[in-house]
C-alpha positions as CSV (number, residue, x, y, z in Angstrom):
1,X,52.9,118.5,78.6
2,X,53.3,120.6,81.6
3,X,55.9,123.4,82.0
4,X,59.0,122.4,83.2
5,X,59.6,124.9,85.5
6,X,62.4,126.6,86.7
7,X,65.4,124.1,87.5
8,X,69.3,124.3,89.2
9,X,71.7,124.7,86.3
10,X,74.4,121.7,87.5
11,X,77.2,124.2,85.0
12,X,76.7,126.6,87.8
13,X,78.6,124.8,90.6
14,X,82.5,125.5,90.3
15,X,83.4,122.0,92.8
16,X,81.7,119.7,89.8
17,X,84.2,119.3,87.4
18,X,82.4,119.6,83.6
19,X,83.4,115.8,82.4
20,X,80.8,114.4,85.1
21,X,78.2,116.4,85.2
22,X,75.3,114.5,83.6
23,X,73.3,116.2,80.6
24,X,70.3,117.5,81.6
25,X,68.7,119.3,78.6
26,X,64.8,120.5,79.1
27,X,63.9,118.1,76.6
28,X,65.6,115.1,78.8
29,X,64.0,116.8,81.9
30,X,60.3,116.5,80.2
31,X,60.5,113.0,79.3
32,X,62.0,112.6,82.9
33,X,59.6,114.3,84.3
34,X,56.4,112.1,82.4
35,X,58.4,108.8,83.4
36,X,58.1,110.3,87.2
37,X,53.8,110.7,86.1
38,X,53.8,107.5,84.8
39,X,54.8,105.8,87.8
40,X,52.3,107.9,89.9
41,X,49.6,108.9,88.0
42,X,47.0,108.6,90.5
43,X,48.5,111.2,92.7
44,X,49.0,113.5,89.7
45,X,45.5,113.1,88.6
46,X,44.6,114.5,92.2
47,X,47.4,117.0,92.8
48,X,49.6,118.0,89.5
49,X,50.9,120.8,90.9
50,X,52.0,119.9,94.5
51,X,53.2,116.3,92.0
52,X,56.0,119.1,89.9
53,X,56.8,120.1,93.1
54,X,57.4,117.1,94.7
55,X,59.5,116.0,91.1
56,X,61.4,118.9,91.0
57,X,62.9,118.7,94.9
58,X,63.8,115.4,94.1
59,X,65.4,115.9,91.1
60,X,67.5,118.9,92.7
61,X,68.0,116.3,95.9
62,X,69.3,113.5,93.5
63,X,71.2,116.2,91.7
64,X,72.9,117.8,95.3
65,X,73.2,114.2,96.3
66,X,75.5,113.5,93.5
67,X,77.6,116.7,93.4
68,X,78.4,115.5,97.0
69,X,79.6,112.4,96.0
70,X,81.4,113.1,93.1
71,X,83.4,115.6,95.5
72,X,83.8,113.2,98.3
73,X,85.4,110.8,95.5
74,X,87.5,113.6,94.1
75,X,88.7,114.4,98.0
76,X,89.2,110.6,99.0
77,X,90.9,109.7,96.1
78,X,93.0,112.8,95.6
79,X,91.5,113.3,92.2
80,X,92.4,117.2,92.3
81,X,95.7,116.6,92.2
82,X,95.6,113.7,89.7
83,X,93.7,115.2,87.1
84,X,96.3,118.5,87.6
85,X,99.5,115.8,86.8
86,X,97.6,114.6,83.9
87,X,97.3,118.0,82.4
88,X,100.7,118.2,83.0
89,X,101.7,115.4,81.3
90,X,99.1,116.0,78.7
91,X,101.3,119.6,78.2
92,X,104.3,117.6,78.2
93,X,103.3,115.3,75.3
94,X,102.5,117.8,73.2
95,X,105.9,118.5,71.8
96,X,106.4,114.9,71.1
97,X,106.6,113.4,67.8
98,X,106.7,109.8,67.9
99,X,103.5,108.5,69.6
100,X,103.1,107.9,73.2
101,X,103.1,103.8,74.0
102,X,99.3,102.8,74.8
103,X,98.3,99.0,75.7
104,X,96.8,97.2,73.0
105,X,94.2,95.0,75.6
106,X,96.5,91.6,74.4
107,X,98.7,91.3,77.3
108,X,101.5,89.0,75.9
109,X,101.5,92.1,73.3
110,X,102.2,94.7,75.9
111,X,105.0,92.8,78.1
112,X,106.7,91.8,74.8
113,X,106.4,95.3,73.3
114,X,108.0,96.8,76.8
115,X,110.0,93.5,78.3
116,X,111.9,93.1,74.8
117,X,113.8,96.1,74.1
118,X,114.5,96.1,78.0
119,X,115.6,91.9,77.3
120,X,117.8,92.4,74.2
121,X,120.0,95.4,76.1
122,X,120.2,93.3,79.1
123,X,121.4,90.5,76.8
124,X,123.9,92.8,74.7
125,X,125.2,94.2,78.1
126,X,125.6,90.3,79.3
127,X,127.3,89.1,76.2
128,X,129.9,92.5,76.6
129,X,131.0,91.7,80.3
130,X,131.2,87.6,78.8
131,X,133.4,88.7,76.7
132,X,135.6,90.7,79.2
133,X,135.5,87.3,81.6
134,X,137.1,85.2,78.6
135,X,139.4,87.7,77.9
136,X,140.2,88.2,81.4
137,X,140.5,83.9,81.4
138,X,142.8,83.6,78.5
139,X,145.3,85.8,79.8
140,X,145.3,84.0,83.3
141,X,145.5,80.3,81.4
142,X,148.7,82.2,79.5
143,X,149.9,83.2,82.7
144,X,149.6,79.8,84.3
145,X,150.7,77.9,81.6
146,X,153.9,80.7,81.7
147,X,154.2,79.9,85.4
148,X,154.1,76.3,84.7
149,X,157.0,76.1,82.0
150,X,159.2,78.6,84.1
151,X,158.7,76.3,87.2
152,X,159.6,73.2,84.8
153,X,162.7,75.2,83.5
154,X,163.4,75.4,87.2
155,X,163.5,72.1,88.0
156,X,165.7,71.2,85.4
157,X,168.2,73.9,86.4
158,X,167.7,72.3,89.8
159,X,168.3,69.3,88.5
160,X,171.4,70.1,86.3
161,X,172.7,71.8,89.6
162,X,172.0,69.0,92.3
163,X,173.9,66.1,89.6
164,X,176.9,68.5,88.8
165,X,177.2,69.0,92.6
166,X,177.3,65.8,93.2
């Protein structure tokens, strides 16, 4: 086919970060470029030249058009600084030794496998302050029942005073 011409390496621009940046191999521009011919074959049986120009500004339009976006969605959602705090725990991780936790897609799976270790030291810190209380309630029924026989000690004395008085 025809030459592909010179064309805008996207690796060149320092605002696109790598991950996004589409492939764009010669070999994947060529195809592109005959899918473009395809669709207007008539005009590029007139003019093929002034047709590769026409195909390359709008490939290098498309391609500025994207870099823009991809930038106003990295300043809108503050993606600079997220993907900086993900390296950083990234760094952080890398010491570890037991695995990080990831979800499995089954979400009883994930709220079990976080809510139950959470549950059973809730429950072992519920049955320790239960056990306190009871504690805490037997020796205040031993106290009552104390106070109770004293006060019926008491009115026996009372008693025994009041009928030798008399």
């Amino acid at each position: 086919g025809p030459d592909p011409g010179p064309s805008a390496n996207p690796d060149s621009d320092p605002t696109v970060t790598p991950v996004l940046i589409l492939p764009f191999s010669p070999h994947h521009r060529s195809c592109s470029y005959q899918r473009f011919v395809s669709c207007y074959r008539c005009f590029y049986k007139l003019q093929p030249q002034l047709t590769r120009s026409i195909y390359d500004q709008f490939i290098s339009q498309l391609q500025a058009s994207i870099k823009e976006e991809i930038q106003e969605v990295k300043n809108e959602g503050n993606l600079e600084g997220l993907f900086s705090s993900l390296d950083k725990i990234v760094e952080e991780a890398k010491g570890r030794e037991e695995p990080v936790w990831r979800p499995s897609g089954v979400p009883e799976q994930d709220v079990r496998s976080s809510m139950v270790p959470y549950l059973l030291k809730h429950r072992s810190h519920l049955r320790r302050v239960l056990r306190e209380k009871e504690e805490e309630n037997r020796k205040v029924a031993e106290s009552v029942l104390m106070g109770r026989e004293r006060i019926a000690e008491l009115q026996q004395l009372i008693q025994a005073r009041q009928q030798a008085w008399q």
